[in-house]
DSSP file (Angstrom, degrees, kcal/mol; ACC not computed):
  #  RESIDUE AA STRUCTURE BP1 BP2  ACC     N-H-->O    O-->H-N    N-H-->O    O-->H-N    TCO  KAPPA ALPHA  PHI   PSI    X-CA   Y-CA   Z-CA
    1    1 A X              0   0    0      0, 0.0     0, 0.0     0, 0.0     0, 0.0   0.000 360.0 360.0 360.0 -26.5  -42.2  -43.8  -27.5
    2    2 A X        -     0   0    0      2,-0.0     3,-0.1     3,-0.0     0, 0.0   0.395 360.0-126.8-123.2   8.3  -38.5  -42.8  -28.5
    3    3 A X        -     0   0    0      1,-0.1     2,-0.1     2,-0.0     3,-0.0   0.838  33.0-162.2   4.4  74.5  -37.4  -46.1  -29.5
    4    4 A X        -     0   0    0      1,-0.1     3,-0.2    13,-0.0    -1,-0.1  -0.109  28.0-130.1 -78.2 177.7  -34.7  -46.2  -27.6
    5    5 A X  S    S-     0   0    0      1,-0.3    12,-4.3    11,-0.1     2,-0.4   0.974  85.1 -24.5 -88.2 -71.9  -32.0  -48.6  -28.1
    6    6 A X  E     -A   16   0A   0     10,-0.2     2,-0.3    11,-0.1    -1,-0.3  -0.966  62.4-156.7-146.5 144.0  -31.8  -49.8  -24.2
    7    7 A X  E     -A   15   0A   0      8,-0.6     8,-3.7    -2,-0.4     2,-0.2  -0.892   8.5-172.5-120.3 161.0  -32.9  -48.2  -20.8
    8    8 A X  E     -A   14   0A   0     -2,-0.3     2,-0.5     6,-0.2     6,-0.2  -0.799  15.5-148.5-144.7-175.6  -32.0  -48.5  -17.0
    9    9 A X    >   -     0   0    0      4,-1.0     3,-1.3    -2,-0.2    -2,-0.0  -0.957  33.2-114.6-158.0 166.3  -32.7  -47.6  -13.8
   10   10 A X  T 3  S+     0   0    0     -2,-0.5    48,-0.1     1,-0.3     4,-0.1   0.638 110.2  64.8 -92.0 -15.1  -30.4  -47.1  -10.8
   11   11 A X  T 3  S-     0   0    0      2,-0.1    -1,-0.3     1,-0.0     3,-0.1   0.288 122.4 -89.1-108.1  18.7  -32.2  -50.1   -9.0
   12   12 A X  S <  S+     0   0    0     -3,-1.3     2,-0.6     1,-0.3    -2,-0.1   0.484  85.8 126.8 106.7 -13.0  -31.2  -53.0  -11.5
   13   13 A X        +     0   0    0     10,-0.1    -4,-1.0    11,-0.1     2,-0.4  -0.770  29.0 170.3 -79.3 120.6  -33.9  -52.9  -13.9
   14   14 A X  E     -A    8   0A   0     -2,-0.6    10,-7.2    -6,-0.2     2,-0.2  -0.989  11.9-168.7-146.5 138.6  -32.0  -52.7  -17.5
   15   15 A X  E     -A    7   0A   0     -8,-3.7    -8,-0.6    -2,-0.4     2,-0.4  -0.819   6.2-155.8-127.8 151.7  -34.8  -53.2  -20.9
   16   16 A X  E > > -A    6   0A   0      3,-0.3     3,-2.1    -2,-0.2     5,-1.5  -0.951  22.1-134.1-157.5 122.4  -33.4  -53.6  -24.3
   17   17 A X  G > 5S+     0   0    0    -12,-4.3     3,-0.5    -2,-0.4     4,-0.3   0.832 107.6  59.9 -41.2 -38.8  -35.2  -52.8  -27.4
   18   18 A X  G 3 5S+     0   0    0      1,-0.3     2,-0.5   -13,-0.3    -1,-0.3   0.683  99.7  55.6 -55.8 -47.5  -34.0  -56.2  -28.7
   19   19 A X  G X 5S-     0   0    0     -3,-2.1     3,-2.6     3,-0.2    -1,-0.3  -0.656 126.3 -98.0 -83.5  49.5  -35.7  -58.0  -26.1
   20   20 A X  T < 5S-     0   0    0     -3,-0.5    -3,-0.2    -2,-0.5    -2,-0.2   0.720  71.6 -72.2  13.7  52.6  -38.9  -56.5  -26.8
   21   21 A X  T 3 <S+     0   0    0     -5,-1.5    -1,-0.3    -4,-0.3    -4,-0.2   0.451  90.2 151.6  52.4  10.7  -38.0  -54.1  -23.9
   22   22 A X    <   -     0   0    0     -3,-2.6     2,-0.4    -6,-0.3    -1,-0.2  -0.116  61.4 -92.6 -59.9 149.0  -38.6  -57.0  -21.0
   23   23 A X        -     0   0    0     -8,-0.1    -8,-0.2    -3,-0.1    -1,-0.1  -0.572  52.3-179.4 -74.4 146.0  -36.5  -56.3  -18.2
   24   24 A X     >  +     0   0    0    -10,-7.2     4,-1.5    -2,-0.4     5,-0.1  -0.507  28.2 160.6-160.9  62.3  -33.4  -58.0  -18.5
   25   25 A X  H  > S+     0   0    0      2,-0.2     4,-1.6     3,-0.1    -1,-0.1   0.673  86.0  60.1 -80.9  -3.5  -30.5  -57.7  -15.9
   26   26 A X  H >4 S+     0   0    0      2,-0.2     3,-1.3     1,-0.1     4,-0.5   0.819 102.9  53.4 -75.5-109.4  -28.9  -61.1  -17.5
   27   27 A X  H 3> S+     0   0    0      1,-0.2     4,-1.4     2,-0.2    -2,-0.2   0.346 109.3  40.7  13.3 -62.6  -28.7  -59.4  -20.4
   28   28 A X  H 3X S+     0   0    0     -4,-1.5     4,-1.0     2,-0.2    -1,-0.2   0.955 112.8  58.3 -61.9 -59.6  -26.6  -56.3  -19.2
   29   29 A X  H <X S+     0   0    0     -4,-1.6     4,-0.7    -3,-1.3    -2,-0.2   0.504 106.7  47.1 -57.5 -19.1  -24.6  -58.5  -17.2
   30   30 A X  H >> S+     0   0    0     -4,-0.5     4,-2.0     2,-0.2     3,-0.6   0.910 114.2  45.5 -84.2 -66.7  -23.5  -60.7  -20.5
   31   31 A X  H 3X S+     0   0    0     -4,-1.4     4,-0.8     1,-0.2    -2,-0.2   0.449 105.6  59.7 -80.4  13.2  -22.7  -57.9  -22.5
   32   32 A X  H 3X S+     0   0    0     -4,-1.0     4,-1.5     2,-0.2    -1,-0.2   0.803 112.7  42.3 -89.4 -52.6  -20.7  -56.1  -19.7
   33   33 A X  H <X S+     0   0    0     -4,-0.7     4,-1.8    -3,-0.6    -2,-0.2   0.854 107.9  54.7 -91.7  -8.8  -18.4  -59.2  -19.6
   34   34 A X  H  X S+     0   0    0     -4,-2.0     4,-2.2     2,-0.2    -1,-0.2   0.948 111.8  49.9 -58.3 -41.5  -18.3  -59.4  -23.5
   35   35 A X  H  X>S+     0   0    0     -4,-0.8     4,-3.6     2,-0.2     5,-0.5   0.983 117.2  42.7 -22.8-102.8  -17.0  -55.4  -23.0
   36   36 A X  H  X5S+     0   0    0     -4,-1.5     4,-1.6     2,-0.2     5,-0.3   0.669 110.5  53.2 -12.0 -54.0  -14.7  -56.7  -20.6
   37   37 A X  H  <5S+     0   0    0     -4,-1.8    -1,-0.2    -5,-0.2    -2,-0.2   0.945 112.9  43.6 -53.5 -74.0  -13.7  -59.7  -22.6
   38   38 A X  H  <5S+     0   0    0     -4,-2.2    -2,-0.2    -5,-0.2    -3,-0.2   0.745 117.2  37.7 -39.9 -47.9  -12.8  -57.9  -25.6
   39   39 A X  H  <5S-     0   0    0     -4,-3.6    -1,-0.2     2,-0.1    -2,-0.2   0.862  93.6-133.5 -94.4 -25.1  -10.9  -55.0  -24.5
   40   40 A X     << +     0   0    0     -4,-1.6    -3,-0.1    -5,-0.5    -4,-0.1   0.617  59.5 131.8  84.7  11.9   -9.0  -56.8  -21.6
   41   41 A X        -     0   0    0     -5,-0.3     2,-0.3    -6,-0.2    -1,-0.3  -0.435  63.2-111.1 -89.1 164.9   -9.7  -53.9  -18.9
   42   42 A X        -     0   0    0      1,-0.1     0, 0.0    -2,-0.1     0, 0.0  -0.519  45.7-101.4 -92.0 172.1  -11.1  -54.4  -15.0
   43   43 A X  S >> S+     0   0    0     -2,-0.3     3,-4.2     2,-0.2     4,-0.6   0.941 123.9  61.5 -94.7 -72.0  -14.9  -52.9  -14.9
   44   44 A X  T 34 S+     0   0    0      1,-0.3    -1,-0.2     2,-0.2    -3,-0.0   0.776 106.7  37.3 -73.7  -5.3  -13.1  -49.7  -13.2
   45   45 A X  T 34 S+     0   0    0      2,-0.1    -1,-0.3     3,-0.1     4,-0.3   0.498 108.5  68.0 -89.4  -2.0  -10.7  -48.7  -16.1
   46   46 A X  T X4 S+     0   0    0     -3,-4.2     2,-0.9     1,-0.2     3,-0.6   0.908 119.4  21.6 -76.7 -77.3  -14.0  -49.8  -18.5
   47   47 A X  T 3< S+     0   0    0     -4,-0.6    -1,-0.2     1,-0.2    -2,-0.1  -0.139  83.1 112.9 -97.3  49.7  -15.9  -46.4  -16.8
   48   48 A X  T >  S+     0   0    0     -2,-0.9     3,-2.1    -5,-0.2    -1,-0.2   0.942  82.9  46.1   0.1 -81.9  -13.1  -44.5  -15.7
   49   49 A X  T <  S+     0   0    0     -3,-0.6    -2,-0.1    -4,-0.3    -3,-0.1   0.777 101.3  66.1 -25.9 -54.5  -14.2  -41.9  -18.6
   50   50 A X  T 3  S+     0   0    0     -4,-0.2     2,-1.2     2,-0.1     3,-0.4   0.283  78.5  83.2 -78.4  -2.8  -17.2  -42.1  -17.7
   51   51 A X    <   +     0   0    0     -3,-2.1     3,-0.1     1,-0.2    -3,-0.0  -0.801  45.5 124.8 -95.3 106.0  -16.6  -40.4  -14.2
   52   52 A X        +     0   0    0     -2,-1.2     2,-0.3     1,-0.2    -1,-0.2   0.525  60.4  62.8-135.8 -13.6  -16.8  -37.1  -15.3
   53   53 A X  S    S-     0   0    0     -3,-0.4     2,-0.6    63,-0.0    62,-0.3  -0.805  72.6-126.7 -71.6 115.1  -19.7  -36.1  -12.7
   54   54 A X  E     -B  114   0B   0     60,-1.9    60,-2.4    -2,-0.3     2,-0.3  -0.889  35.2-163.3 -58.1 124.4  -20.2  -35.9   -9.1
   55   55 A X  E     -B  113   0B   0     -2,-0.6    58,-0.2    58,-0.2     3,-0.1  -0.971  24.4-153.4-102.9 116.5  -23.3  -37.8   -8.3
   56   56 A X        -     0   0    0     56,-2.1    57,-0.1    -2,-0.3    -1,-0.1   0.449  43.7-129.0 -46.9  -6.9  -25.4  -37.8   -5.2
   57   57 A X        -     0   0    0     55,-0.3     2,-1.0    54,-0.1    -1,-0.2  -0.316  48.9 -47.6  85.2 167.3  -26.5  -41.1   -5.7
   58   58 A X        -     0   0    0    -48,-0.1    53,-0.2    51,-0.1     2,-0.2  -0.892  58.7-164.8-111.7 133.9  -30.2  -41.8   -5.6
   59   59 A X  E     -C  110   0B   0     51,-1.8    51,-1.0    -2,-1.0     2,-0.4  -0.687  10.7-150.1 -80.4 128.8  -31.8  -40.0   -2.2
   60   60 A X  E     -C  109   0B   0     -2,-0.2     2,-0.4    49,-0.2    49,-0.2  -0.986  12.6-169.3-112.7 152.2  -35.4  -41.5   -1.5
   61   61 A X  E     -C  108   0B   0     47,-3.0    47,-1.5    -2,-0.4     2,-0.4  -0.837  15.8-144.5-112.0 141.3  -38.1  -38.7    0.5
   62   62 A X  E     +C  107   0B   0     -2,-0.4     2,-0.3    45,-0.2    45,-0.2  -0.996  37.2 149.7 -90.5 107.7  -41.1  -40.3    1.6
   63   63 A X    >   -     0   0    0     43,-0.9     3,-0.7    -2,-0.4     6,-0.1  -0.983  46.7-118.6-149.5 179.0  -44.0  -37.9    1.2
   64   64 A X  T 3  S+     0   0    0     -2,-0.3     3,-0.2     1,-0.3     4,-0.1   0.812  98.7  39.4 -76.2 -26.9  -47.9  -37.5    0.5
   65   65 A X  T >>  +     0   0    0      1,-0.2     3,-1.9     2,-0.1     4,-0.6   0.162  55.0 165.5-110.7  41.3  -48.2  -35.8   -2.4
   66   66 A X  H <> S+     0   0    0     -3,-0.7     4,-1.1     1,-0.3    -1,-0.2   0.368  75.9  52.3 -45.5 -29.0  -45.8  -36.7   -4.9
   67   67 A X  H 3> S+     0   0    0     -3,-0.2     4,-2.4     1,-0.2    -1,-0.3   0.886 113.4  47.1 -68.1 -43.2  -47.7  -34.8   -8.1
   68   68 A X  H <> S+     0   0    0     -3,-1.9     4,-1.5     2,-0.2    -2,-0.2   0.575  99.7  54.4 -91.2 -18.3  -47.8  -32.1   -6.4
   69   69 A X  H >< S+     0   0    0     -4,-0.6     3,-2.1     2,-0.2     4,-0.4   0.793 115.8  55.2-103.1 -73.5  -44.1  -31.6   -4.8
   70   70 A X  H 3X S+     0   0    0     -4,-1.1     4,-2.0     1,-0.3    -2,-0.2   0.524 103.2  53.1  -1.3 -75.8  -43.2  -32.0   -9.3
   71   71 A X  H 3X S+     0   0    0     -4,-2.4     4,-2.1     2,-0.2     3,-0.3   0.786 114.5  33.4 -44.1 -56.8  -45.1  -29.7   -9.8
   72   72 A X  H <X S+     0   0    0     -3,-2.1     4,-2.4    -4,-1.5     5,-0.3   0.994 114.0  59.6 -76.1 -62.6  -43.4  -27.4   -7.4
   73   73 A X  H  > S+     0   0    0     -4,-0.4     4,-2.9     1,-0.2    -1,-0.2   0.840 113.2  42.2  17.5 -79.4  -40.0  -28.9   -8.1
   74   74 A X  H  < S+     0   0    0     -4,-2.0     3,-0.3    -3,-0.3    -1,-0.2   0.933 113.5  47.5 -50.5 -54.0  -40.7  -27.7  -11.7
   75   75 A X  H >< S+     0   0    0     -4,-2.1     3,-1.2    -3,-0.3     4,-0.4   0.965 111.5  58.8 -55.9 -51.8  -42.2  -24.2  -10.9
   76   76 A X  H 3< S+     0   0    0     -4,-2.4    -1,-0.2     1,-0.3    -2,-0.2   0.768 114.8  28.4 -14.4 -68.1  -39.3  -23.9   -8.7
   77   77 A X  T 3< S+     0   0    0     -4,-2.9    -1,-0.3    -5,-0.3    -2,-0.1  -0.747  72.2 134.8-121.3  67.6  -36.5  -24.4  -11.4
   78   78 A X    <   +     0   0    0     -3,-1.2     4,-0.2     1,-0.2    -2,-0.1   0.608  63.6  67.5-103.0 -19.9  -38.4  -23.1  -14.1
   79   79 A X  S    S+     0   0    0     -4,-0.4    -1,-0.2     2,-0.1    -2,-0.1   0.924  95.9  72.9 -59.2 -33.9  -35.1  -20.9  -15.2
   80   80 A X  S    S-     0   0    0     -6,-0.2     2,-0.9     1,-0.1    12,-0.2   0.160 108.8 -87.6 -72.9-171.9  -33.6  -24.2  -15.9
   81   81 A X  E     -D   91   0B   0     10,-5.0    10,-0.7     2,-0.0     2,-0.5  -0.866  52.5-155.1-100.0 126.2  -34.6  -26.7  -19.2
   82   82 A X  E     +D   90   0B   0     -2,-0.9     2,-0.3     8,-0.2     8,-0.2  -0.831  19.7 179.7-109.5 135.3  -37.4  -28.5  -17.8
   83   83 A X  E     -D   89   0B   0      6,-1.8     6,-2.4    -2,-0.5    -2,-0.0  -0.901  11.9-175.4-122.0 156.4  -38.4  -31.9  -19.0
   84   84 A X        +     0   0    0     -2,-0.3     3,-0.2     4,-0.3     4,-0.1  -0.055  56.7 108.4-147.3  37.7  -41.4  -34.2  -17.6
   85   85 A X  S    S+     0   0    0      1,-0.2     2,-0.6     4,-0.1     3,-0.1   0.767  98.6  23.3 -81.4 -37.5  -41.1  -37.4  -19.6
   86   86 A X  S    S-     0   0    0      3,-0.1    13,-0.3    14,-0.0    -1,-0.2  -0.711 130.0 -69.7-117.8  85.4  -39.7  -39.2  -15.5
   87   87 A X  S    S-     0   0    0     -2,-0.6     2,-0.3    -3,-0.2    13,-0.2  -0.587 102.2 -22.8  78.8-144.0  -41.0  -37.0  -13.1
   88   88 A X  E     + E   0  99B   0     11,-2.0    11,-1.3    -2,-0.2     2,-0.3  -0.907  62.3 173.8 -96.6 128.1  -39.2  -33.5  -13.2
   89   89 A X  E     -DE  83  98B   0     -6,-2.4    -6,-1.8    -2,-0.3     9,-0.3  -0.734   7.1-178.6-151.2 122.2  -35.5  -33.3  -14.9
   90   90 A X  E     -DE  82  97B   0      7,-1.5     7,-0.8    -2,-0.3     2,-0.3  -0.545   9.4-157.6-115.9 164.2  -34.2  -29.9  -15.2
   91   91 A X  E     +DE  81  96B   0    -10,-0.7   -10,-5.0    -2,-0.2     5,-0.2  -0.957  13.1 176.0-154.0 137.2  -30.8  -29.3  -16.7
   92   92 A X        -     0   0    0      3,-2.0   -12,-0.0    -2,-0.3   -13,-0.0  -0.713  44.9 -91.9-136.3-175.0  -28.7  -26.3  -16.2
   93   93 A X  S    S+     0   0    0      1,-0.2     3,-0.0    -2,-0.2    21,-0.0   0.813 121.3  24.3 -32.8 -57.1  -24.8  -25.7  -17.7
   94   94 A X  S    S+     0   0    0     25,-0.0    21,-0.9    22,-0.0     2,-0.3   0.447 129.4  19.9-107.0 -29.2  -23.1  -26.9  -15.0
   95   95 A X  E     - F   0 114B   0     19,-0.2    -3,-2.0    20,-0.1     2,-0.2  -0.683  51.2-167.3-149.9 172.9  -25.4  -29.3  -13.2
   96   96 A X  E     -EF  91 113B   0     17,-0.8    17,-2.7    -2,-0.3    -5,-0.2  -0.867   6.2-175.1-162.3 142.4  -28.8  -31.5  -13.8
   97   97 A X  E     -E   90   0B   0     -7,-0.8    -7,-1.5    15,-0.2     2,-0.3  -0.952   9.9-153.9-135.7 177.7  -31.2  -33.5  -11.4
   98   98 A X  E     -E   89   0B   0     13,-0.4    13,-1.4    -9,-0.3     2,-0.4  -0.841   2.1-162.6-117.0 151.1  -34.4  -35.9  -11.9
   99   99 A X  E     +EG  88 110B   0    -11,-1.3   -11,-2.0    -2,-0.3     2,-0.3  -0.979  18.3 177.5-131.0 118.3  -37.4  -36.4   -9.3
  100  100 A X  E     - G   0 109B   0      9,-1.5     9,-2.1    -2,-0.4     2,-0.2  -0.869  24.0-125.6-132.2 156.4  -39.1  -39.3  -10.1
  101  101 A X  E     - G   0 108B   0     -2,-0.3     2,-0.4     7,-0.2     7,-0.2  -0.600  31.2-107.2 -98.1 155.4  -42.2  -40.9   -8.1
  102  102 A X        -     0   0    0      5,-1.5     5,-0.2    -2,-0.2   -36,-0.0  -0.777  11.6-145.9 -76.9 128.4  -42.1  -44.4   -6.9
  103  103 A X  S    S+     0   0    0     -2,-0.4    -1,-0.1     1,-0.1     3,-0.0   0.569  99.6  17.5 -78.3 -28.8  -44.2  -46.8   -8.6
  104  104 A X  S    S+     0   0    0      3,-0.1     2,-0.2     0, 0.0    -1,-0.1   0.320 119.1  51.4-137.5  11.0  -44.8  -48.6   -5.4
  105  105 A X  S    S-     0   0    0      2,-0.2     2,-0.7     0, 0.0    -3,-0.2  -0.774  85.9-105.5-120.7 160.8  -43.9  -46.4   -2.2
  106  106 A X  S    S+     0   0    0     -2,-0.2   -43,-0.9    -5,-0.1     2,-0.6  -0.442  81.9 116.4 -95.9  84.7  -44.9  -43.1   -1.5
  107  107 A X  E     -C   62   0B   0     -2,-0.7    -5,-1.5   -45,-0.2     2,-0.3  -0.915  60.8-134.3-136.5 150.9  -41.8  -41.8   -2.3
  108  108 A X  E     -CG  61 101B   0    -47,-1.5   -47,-3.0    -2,-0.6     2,-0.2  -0.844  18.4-145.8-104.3 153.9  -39.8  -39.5   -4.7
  109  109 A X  E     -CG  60 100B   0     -9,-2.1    -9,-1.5    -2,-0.3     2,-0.3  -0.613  24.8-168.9 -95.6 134.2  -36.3  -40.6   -6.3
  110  110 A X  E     -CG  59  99B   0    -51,-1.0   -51,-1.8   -11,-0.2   -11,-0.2  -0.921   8.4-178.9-145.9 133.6  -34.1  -37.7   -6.6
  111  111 A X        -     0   0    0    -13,-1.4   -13,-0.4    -2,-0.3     2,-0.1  -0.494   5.4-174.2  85.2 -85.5  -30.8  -37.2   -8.4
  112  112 A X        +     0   0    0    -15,-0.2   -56,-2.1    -2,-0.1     2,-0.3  -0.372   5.6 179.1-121.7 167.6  -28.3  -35.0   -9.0
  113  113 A X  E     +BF  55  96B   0    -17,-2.7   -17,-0.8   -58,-0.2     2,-0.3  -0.985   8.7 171.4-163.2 125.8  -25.3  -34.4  -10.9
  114  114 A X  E     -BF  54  95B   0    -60,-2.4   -60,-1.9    -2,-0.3   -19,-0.2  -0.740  47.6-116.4-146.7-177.7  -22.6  -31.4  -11.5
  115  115 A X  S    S+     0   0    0    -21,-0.9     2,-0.3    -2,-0.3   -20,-0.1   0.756 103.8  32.3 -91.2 -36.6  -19.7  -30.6  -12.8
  116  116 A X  S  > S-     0   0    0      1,-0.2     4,-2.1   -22,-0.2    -1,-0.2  -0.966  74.4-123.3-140.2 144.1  -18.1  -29.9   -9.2
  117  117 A X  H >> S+     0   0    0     -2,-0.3     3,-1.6     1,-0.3     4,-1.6   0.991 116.0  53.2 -64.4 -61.1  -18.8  -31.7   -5.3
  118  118 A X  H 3> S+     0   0    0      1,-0.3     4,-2.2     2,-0.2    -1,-0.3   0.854 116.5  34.8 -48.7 -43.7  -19.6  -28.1   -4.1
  119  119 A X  H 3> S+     0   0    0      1,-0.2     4,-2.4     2,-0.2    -1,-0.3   0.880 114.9  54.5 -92.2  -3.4  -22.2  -27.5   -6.8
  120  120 A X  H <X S+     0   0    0     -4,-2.1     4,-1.9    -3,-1.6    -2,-0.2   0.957 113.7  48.0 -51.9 -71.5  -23.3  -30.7   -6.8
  121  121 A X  H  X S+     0   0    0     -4,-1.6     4,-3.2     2,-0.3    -2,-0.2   0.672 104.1  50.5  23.5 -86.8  -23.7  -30.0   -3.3
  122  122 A X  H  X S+     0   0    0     -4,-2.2     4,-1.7     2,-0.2     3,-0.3   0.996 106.3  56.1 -52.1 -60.9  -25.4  -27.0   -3.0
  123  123 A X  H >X S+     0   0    0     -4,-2.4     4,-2.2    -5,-0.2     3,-1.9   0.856 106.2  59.3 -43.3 -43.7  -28.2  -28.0   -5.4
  124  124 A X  H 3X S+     0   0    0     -4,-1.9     4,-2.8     1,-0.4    -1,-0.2   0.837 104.5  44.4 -26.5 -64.4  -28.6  -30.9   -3.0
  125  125 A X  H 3X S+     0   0    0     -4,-3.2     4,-1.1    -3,-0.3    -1,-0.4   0.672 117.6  48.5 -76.2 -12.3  -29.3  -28.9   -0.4
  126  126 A X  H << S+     0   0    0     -3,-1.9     4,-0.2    -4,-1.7    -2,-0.2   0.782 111.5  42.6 -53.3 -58.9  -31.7  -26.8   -2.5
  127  127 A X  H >X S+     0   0    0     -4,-2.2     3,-2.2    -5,-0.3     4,-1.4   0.963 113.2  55.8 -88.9 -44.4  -33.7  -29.1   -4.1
  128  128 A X  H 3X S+     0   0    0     -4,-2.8     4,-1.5     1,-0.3     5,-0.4   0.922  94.8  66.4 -16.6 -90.1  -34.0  -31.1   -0.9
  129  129 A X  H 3<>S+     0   0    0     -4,-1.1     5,-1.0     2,-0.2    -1,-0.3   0.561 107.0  39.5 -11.9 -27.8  -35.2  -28.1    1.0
  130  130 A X  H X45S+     0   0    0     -3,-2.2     3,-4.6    -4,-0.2     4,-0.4   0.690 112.6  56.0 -95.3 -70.7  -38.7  -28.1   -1.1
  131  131 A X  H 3<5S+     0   0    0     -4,-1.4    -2,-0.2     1,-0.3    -3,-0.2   0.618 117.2  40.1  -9.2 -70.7  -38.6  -31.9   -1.0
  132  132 A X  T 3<5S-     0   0    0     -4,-1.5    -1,-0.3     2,-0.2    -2,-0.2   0.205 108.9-117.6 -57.8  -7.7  -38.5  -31.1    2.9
  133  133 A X  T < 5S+     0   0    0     -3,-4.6     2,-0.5    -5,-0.4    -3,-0.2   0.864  87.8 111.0  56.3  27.5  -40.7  -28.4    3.1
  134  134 A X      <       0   0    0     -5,-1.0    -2,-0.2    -4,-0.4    -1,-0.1  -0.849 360.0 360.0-102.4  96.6  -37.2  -25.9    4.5
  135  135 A X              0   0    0     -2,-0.5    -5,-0.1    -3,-0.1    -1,-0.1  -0.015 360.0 360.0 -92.0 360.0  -37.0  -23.7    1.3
């Protein structure tokens, strides 16, 4: 749909246009030590940079209606830029998270990522709270 170049997912699945988009953790795992290889760094000076975020990690909720807490998710944080290609993923200045549904649980995937632990942090406890039905 966008042709991207490669995608991943926080649970090990990594697709590469090249590979007619089969999932492909061999793959990642070869050109990570070709990375490696080449520059002469350990894996934690390769993303160093890249830590530029506080992450929650991904939190899973188990609940019954998963279309339906998106939807509210969305309505929710409808000030933000709302996208709804994976789930929900709103983006604000400072911060971002995604809610994605489980392909094989009933559960939502959640998220988030800021600029700072504390706001990182609060949204947590924010977007949780609808997850949870506490708002």
């Amino acid at each position: 749909e966008r042709n991207a170049v490669f995608g991943g997912e926080l649970s090990g699945h990594y697709y590469f246009r090249d590979n007619f988009y089969a999932d492909s953790g061999m793959i990642a795992f070869i050109e990570i030590l070709n990375i490696l290889g080449r520059k002469r760094v350990s894996m934690s000076n390769l993303v160093a940079p890249l830590k530029k975020y506080f992450s929650s990690g991904e939190i899973n909720f188990t609940v019954e209606d998963k279309d339906a807490k998106i939807d509210e998710l969305a309505r929710s944080f409808g000030d933000g830029k709302v996208d709804r290609l994976d789930g929900v993923t709103v983006e604000y200045r400072d911060w971002w998270f995604n809610v994605r549904k489980s392909n094989t649980e009933p559960r939502l995937r959640l998220n988030v990522e800021a600029k700072t632990r504390d706001l990182m942090e609060t949204a947590l406890r924010r977007i949780r709270g609808i997850i949870e039905n506490k708002k």
